[in-house]
LONU-274100 format. One line per 2 residues: their letters; for each residue x, y, z of C-alpha. Coordinates in nm, 4 decimals. Example, Ala and Ser with C-alpha at 12.3 -4.5 7.8 and 13.67 -1.06 7.14 Angstrom:
REM LONU-274100
AS = 1.2300,-0.4500,0.7800 ~ 1.3670,-0.1060,0.7140
This chain:
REM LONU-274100
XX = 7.5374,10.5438,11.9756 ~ 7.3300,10.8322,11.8229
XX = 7.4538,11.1293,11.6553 ~ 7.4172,11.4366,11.6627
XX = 7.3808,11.6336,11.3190 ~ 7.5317,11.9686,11.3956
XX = 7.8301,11.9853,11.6307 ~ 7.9667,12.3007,11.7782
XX = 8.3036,12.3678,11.7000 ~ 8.5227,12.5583,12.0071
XX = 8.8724,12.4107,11.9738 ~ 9.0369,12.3453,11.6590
XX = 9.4174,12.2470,11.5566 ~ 9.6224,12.3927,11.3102
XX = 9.9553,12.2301,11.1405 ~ 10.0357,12.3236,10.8244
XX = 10.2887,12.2506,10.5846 ~ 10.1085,12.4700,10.2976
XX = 10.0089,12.7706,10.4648 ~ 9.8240,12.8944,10.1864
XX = 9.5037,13.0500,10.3185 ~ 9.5749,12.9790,10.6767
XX = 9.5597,13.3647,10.7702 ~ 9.2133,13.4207,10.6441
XX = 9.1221,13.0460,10.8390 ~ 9.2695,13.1831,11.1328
XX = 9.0921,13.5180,11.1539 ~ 8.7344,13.3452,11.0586
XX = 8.7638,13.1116,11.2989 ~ 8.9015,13.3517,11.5625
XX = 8.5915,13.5964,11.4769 ~ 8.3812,13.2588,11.5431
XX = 8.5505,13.2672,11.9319 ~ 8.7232,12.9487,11.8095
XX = 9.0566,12.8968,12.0416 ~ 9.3243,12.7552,11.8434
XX = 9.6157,12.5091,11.8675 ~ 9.9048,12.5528,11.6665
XX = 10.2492,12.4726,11.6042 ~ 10.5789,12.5881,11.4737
XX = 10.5452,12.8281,11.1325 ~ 10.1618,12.7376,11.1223
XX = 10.1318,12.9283,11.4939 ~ 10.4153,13.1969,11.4311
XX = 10.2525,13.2756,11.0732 ~ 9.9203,13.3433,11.2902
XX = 10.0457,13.5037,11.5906 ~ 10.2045,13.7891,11.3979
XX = 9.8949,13.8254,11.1903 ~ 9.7746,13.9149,11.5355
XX = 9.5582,13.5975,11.5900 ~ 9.5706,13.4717,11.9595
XX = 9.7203,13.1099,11.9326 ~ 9.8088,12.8505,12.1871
XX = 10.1235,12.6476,12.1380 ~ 10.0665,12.2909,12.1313
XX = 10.3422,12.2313,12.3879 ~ 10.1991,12.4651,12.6177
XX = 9.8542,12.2916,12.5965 ~ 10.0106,11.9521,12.6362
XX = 10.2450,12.0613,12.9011 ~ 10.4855,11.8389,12.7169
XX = 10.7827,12.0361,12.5445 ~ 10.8315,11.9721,12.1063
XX = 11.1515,11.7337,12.0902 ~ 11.3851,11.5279,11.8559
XX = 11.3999,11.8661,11.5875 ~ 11.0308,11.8900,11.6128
XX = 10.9601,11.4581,11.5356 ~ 10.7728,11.4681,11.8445
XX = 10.4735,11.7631,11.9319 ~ 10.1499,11.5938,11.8426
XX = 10.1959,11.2535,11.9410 ~ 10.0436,11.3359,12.3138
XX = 9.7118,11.2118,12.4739 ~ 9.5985,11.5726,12.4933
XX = 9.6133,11.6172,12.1664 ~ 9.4844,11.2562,12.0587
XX = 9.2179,11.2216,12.3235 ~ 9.0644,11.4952,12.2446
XX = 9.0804,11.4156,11.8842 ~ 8.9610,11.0826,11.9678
XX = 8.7024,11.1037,12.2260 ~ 8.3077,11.0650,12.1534
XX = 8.1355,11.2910,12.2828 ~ 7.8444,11.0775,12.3839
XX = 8.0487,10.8191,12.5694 ~ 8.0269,10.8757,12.9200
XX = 8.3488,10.6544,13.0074 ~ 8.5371,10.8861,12.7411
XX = 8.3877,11.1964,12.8777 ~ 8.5165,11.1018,13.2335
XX = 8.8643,11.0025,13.0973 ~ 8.8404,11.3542,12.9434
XX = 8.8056,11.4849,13.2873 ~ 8.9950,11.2738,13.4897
XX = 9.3197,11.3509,13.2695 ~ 9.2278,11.7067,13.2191
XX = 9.2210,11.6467,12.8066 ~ 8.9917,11.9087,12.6400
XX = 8.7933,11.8313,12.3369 ~ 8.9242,11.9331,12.0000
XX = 8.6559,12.0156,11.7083 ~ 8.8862,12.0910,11.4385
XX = 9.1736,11.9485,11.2959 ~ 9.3678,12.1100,10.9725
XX = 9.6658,11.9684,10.8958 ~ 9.8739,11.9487,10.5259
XX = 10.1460,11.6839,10.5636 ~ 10.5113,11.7557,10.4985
XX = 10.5440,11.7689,10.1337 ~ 10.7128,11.4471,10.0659
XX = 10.5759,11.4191,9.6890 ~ 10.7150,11.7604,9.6238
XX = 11.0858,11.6621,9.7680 ~ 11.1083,11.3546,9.5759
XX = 11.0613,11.5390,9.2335 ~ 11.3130,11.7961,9.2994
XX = 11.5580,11.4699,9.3256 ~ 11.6148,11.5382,9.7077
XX = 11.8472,11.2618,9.8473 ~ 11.7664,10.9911,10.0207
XX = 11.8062,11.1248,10.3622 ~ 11.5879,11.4354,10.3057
XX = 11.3284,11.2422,10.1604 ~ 11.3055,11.0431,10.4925
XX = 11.2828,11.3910,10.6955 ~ 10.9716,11.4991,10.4578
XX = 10.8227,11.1703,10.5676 ~ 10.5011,11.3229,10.7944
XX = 10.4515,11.1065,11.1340 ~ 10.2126,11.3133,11.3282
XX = 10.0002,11.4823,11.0835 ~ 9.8510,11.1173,10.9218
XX = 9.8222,11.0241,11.2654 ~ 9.6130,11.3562,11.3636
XX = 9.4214,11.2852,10.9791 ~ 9.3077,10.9679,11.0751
XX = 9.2186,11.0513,11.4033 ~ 9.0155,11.2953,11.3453
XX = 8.8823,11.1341,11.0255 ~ 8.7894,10.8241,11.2568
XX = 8.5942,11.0581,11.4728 ~ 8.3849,11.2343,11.2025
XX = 8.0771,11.2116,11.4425 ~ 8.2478,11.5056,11.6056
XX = 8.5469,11.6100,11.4581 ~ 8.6025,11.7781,11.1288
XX = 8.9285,11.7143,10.9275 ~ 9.0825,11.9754,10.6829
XX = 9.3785,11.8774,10.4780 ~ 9.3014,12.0948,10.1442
XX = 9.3147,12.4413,10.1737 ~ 9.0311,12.4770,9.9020
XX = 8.7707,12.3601,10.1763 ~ 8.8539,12.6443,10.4342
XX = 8.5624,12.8147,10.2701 ~ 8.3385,12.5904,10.3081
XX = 8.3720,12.5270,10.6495 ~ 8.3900,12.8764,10.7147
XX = 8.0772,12.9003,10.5356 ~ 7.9145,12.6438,10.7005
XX = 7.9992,12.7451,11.0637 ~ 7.8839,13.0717,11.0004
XX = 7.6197,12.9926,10.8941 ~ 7.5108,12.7424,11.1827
XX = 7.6540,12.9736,11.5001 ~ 7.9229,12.7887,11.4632
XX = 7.8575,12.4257,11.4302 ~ 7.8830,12.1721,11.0964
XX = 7.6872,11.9390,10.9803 ~ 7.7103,11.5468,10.9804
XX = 7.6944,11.5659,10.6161 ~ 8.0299,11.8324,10.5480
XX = 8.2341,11.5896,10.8535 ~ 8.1891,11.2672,10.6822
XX = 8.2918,11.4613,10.3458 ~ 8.5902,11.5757,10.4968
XX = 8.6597,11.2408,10.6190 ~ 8.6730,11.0823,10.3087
XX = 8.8625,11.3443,10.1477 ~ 9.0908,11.2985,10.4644
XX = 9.1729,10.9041,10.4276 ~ 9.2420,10.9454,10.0729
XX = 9.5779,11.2367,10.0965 ~ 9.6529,10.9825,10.4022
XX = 9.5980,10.6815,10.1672 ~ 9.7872,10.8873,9.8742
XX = 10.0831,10.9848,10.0842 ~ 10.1509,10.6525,10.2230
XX = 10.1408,10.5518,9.8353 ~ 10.3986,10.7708,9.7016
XX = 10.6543,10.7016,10.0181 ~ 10.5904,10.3263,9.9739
XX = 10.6444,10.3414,9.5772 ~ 10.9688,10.5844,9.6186
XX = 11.0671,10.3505,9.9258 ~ 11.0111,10.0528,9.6863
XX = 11.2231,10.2263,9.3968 ~ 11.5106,10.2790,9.6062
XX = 11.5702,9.9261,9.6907 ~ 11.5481,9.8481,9.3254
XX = 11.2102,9.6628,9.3295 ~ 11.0427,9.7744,8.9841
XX = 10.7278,9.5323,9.0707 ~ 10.7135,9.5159,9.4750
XX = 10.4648,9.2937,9.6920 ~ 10.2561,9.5423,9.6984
XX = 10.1988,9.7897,9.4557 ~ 9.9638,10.1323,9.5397
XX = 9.8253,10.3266,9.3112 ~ 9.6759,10.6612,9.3942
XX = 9.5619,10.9880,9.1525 ~ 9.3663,11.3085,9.2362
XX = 9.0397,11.3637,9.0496 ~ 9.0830,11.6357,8.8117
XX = 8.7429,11.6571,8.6195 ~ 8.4098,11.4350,8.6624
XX = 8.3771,11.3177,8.2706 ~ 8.0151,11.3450,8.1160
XX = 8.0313,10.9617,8.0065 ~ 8.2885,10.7247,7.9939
XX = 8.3469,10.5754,7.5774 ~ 8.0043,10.5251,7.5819
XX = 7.7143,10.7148,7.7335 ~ 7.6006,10.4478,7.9533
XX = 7.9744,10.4093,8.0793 ~ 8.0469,10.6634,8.3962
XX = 8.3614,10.8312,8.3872 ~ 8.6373,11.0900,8.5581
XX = 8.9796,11.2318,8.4541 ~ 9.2842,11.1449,8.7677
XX = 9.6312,11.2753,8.7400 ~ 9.8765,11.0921,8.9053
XX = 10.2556,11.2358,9.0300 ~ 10.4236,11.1293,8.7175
XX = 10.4107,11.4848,8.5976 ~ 10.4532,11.3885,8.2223
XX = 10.3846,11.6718,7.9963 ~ 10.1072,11.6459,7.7828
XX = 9.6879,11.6346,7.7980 ~ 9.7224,11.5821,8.1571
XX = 9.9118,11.8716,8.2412 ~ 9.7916,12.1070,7.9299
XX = 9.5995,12.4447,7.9660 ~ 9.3204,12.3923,7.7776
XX = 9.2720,12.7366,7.5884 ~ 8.9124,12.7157,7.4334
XX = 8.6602,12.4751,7.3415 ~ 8.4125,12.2934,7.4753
XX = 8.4972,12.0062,7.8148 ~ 8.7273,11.6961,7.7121
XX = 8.5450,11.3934,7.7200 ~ 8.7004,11.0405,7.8355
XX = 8.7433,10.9161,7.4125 ~ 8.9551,11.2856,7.3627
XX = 9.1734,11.2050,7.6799 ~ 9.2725,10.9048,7.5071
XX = 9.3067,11.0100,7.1710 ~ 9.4876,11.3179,7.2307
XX = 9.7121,11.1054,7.4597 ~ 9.7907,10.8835,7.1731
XX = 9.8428,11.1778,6.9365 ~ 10.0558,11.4012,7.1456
XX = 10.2597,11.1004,7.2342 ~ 10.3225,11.0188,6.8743
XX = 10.4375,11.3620,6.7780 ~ 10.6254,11.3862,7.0571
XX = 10.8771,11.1321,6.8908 ~ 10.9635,11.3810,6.6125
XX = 11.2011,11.6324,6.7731 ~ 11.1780,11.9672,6.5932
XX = 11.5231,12.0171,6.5906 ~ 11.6009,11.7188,6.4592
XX = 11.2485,11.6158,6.2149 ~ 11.1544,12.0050,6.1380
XX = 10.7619,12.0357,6.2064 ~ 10.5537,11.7352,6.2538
XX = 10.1459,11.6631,6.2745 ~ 10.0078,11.3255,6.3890
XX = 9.6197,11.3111,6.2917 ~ 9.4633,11.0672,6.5128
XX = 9.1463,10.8726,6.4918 ~ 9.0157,10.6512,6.7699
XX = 9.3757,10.6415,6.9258 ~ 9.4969,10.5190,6.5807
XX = 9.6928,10.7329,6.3627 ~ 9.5740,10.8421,6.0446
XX = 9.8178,11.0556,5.9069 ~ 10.1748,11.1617,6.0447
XX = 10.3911,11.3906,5.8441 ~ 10.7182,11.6018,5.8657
XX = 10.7582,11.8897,5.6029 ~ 10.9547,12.2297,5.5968
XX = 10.6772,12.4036,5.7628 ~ 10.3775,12.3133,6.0044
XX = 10.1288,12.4064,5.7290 ~ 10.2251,12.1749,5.5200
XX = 10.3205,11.8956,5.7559 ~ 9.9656,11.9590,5.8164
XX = 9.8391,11.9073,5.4866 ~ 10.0232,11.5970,5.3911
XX = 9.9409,11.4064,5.6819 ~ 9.5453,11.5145,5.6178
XX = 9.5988,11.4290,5.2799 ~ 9.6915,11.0288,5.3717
XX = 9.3417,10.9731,5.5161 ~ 9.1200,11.2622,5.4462
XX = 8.7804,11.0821,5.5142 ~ 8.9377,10.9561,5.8808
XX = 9.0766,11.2857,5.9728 ~ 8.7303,11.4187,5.9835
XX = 8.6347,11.4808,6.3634 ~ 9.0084,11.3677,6.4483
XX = 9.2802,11.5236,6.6932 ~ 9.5715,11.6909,6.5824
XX = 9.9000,11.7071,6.7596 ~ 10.1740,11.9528,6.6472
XX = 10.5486,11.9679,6.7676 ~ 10.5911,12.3122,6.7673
XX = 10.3989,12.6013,6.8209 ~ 10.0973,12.6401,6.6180
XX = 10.1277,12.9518,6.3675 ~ 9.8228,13.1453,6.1611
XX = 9.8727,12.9768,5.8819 ~ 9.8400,12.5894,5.9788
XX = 9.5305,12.6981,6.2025 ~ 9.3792,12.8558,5.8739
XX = 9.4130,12.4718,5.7387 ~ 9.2832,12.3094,6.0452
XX = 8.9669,12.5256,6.0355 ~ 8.8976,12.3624,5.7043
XX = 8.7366,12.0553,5.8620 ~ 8.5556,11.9608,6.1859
XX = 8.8574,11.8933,6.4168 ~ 8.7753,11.7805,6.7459
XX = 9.1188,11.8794,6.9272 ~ 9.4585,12.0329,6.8648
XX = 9.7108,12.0184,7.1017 ~ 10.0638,12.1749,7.0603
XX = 10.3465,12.2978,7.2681 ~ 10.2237,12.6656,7.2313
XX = 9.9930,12.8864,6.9736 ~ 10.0499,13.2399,6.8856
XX = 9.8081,13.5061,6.9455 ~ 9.6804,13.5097,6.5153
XX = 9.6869,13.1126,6.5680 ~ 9.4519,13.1553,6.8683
XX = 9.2200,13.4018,6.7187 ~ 9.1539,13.1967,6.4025
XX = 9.0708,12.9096,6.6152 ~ 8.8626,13.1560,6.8688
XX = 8.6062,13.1360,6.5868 ~ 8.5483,12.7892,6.6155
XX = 8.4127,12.8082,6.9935 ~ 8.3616,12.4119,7.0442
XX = 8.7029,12.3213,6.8916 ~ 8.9397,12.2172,7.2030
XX = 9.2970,12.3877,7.2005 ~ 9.4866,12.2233,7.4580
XX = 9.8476,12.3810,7.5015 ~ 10.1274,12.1954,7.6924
XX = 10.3851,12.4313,7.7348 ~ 10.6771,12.1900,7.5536
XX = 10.6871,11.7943,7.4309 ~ 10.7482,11.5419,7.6669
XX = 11.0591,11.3447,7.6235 ~ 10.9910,10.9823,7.4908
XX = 11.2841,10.8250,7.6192 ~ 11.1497,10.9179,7.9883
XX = 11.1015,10.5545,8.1821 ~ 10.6985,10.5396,8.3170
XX = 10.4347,10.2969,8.3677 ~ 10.1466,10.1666,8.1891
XX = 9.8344,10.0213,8.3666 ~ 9.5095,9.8252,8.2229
XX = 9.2943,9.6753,8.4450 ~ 9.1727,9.3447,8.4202
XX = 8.9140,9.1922,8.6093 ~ 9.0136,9.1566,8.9780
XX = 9.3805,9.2849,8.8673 ~ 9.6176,9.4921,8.6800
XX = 9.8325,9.4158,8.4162 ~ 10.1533,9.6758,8.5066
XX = 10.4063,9.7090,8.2458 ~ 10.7133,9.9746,8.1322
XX = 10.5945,10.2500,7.8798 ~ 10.7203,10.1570,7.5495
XX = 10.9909,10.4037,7.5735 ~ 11.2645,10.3001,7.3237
XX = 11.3850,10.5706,7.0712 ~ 11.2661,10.3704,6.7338
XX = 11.4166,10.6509,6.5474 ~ 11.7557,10.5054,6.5520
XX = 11.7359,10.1284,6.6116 ~ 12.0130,9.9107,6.5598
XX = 11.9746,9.8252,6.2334 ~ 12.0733,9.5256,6.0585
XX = 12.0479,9.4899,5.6762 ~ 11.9241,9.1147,5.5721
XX = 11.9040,9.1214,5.2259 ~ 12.1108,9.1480,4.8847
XX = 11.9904,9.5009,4.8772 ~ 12.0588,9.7926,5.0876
XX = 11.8281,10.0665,5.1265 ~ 11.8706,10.4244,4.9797
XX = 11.9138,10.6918,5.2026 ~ 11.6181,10.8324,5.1576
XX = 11.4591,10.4684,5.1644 ~ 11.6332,10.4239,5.5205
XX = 11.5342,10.7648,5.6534 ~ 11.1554,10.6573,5.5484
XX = 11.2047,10.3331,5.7231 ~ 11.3058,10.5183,6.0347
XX = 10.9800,10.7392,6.0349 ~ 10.7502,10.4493,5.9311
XX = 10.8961,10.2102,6.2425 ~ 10.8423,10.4918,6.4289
XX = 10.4744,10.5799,6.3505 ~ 10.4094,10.1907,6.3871
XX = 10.5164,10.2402,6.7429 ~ 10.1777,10.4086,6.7690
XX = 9.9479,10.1997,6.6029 ~ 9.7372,9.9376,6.7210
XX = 9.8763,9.5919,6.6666 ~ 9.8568,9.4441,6.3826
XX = 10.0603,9.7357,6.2286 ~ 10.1360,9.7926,5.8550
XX = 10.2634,10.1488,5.7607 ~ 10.3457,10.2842,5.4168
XX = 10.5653,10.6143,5.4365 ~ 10.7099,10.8063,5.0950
XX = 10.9364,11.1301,5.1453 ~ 10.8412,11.1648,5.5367
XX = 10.5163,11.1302,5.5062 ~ 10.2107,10.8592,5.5890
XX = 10.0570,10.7275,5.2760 ~ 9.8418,10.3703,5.4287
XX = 9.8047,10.2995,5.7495 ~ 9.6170,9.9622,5.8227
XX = 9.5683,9.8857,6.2253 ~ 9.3957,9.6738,6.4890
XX = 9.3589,9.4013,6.2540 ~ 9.3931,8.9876,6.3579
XX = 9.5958,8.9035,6.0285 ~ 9.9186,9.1005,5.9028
XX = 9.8269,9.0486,5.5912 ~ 9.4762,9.1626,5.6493
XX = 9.6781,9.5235,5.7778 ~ 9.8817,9.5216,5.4791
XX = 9.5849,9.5387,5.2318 ~ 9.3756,9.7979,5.3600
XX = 9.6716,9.9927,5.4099 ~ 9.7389,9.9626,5.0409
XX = 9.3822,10.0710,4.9503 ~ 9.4057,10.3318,5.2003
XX = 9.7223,10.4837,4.9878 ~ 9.4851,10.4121,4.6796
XX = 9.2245,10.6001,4.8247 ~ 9.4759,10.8400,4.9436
XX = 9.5911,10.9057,4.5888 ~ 9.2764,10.9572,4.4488
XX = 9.1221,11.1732,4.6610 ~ 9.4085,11.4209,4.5616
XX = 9.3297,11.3356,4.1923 ~ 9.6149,11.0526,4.0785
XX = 9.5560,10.7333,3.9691 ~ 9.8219,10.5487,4.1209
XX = 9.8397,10.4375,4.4749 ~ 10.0532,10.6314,4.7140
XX = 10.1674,10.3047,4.8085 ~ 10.3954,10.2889,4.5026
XX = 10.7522,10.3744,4.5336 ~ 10.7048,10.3839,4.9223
XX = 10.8810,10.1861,5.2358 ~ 10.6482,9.9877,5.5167
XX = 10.6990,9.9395,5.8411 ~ 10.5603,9.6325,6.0389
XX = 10.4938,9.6528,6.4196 ~ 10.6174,9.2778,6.4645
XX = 10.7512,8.9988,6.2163 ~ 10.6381,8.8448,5.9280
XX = 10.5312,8.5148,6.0644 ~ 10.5081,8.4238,5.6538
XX = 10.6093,8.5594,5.3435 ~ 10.2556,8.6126,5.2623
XX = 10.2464,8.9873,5.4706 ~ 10.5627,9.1011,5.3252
XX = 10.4542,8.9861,4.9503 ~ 10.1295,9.1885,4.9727
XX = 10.3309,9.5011,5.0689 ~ 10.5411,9.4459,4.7584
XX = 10.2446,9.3829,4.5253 ~ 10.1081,9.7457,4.6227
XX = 10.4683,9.9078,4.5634 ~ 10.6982,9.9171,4.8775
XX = 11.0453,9.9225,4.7809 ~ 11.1665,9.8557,5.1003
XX = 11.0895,9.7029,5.4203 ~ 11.1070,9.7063,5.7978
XX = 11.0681,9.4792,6.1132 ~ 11.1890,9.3523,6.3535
XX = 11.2701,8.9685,6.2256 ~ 11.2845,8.6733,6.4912
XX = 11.0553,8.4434,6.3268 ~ 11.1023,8.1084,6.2396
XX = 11.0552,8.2160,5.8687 ~ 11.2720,8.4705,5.8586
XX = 11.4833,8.2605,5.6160 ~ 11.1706,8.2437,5.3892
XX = 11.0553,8.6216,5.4669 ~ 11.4216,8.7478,5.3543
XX = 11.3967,8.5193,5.0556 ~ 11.0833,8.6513,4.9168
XX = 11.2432,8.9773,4.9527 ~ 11.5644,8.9139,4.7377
XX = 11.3084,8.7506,4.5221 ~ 11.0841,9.0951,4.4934
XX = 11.3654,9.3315,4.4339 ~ 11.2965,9.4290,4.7883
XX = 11.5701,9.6546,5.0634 ~ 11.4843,9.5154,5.3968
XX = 11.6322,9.5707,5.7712 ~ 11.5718,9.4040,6.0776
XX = 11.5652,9.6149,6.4098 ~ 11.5723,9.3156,6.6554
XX = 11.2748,9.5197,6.8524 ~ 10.8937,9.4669,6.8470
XX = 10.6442,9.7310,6.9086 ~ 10.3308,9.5576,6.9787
XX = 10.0137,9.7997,7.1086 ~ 9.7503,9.6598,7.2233
């Protein structure tokens, strides 16, 4: 069958849930001599913006019924969504049933997504279920030789533009756009209702799990150049880089979507109410220095201070707002992101003068006890799994050996298994006085972690002129067990005073006696926090 490129548009269909632009639509395509179908609040919204309309139900000859369930669902409305235009046998059906053609379909669905995160019950969640609008979607989306599709009010415009352009008519080109766009929302919709459906019978990992997103920025690479890339939110509505107003700076790329993910994720465990101001410095989705401290300033400073080299072209997450005189610090180095709950106006201007540094503000701290998913594709498949949302900050914890940790050891061990949380597996973490002081990640051996953590809180130290390691006089945190004695004995030799993991190894007999042994405080928490 050939195609025409430009088709004329004289009827088009209107059913709108969002009505946002739909006046303006309505009086283009009007001006255009375009007769429109409508229904319900889509045609009264028109009609008494003075735009001639014709009621669905008088074009079908077929009254609306069941509380509206049934208007579109009519062989008017479909064959003339339907029909090609080249077919004779359609044509003549066209005549024979007296169906006219129709050019022009916009339809938004009901807005299902919208009544399931206001916590709608079950039965009005069903009623925001659309019927007749994905059928009219597809329909016309099958039909793209002909038919144009609408279902985002941000492309009235450009099919206004377009028809007015052409007398009137739109190119193959816009109507197999629109059809794509179209069969995603359809293939997005039928996602969330079969995820929510899913959920409600208790089925955390169904037959058949969808996964949909809307495409929020085309990415300039992906971690490498070579690597193509693109930013999707999906309807979790978590708050954070996905939902942030970026404020300045130059365009995120995919490597600071992850790594301010990581960092405001981190910080986000350190409840200002409870921790005072906190700053999580993050390096390739590793942290490099976390602190608490009486004021953001210097919660600032002493988490710089635990890897200054690292923190160089890092991302900084804050857990309150940011103030004048923590931006003054940040300034200090090349910083490739901050991202905070809010900044005030001298904050903003200090950071104003640094025009390619990214300030991303969220607005508040998402709450890290919230239930979510994790995904990480594999090839031909996904590995699905529960975000790691336990509250490390108070673990049940179990003391194992002769002694007991200080209170100001135990609040230490608290902050380090929390930071640990965050870093890549193998995780050691030194912490003194609520503060990072070695952090050794990603590596295949424990021990391995342990030691460059230690030189890190050498390094650490010297940098700020001392001689002895941070290290010394500090507690560690381990992101699993010690399989041996020989991870927990290196943390001892560089000067932690007290330990933390979550035991369950065979060992553990051997790991606990190495600890009486070393003059060592350690508790088990009976939970691992692997991160892969």
């Amino acid at each position: 069958m050939s195609r025409t490129d430009l088709q004329p548009v004289s009827r088009a269909l209107i059913s709108v849930s969002d009505k946002s632009g739909l006046i303006d639509l309505g009086k283009a395509l009007a001006a255009l001599d375009v007769e429109i179908l409508s229904t319900g609040g889509s045609a009264k919204m028109l009609m008494e913006a003075g735009i001639k309309v014709t009621e669905v139900a008088d074009h079908t000859g077929f009254p609306e019924m069941m509380d509206g369930r049934v208007k579109t669902l009519h062989p008017s409305i479909h064959g003339g969504i339907l029909a090609l235009r080249d077919n004779t046998d359609h044509v003549k059906a066209m005549t024979d049933h007296d169906i006219g053609a129709i050019d022009l379909v916009v339809v938004n669905l009901y807005p299902f997504e919208e009544t399931v995160a206001k916590g709608a019950d079950f039965h009005t969640c069903i009623e925001n279920i659309d019927i007749g609008g994905p059928a009219m979607i597809r329909s016309a989306a099958k039909n793209y030789g002909f038919v144009n599709v609408v279902v985002d009010a941000s492309d009235y415009q450009t099919v206004i533009d377009e028809l007015n352009e052409t007398g009137g008519k739109t190119s193959l080109e816009l109507r197999k756009k629109l059809a794509a766009k179209a069969y995603a929302r359809t293939g997005a919709y039928d996602a969330a209702i079969s995820n929510w459906y899913a959920a409600q019978l208790g089925e955390t990992y169904p037959d058949r799990l969808i996964l949909a997103g809307s495409r929020q920025q085309l990415l300039r690479y992906g971690e490498n150049p070579h690597q193509s890339a693109a930013f999707y939110a999906n309807d979790e509505k978590r708050v954070g880089v996905a939902t942030a107003v970026q404020v300045q700076g130059k365009e995120l790329s995919y490597n600071n979507f992850n790594d301010t993910d990581a960092a405001f994720e981190l910080v986000a465990e350190f409840d200002p109410k409870v921790s005072g101001p906190a700053c999580a410095i993050i390096k390739h989705a590793n942290p490099c220095g976390v602190a608490t401290a009486p004021t953001l300033a210097d919660a600032y400073k002493t988490a710089f201070a635990c890897d200054t080299t690292s923190a160089f072209g890092g991302i900084i997450a804050l857990n309150q707002t940011l103030d004048a005189a923590t931006a003054e610090e940040i300034v200090k180095i090349f910083t490739e992101v901050i991202i905070a709950p809010d900044a005030d106006d001298a904050a903003k201007a200090i950071i104003a003068a640094k025009k390619n540094l990214r300030l991303l503000l969220t607005g508040g701290l998402p709450d890290p006890s919230v239930p979510g998913r994790l995904v990480k594709s594999l090839a031909s498949g996904y590995l699905i799994q529960d975000r790691d949302n336990a509250l490390t900050a108070s673990p049940e914890l179990k003391v194992v050996t002769k002694r007991a940790p200080s209170d100001q050891e135990m609040k230490d061990l608290k902050f380090a298994f929390t930071v640990a949380k965050h870093v890549k597996s193998n995780a050691i973490v030194y912490v003194r006085n609520g503060a990072t002081v070695g952090v050794g990640a990603g590596q295949m051996s424990r021990v391995d972690s342990s030691k460059i953590a230690a030189a890190k809180s050498l390094e650490a130290a010297q940098n700020a002129g001392e001689t002895s390691a941070w290290a010394k006089g500090s507690v560690v945190a381990s992101d699993a067990f010690f399989p041996f004695a020989d991870g927990l004995l290196a943390a001892a030799e560089a000067g932690a005073t007290a330990v933390i993991q979550p035991g369950g190894s065979m060992r553990d007999d051997e790991v606990i006696a190495a600890a009486d042994d070393a003059g060592l405080a350690m508790v088990f928490t009976g939970m691992r926090h692997f991160r892969h």
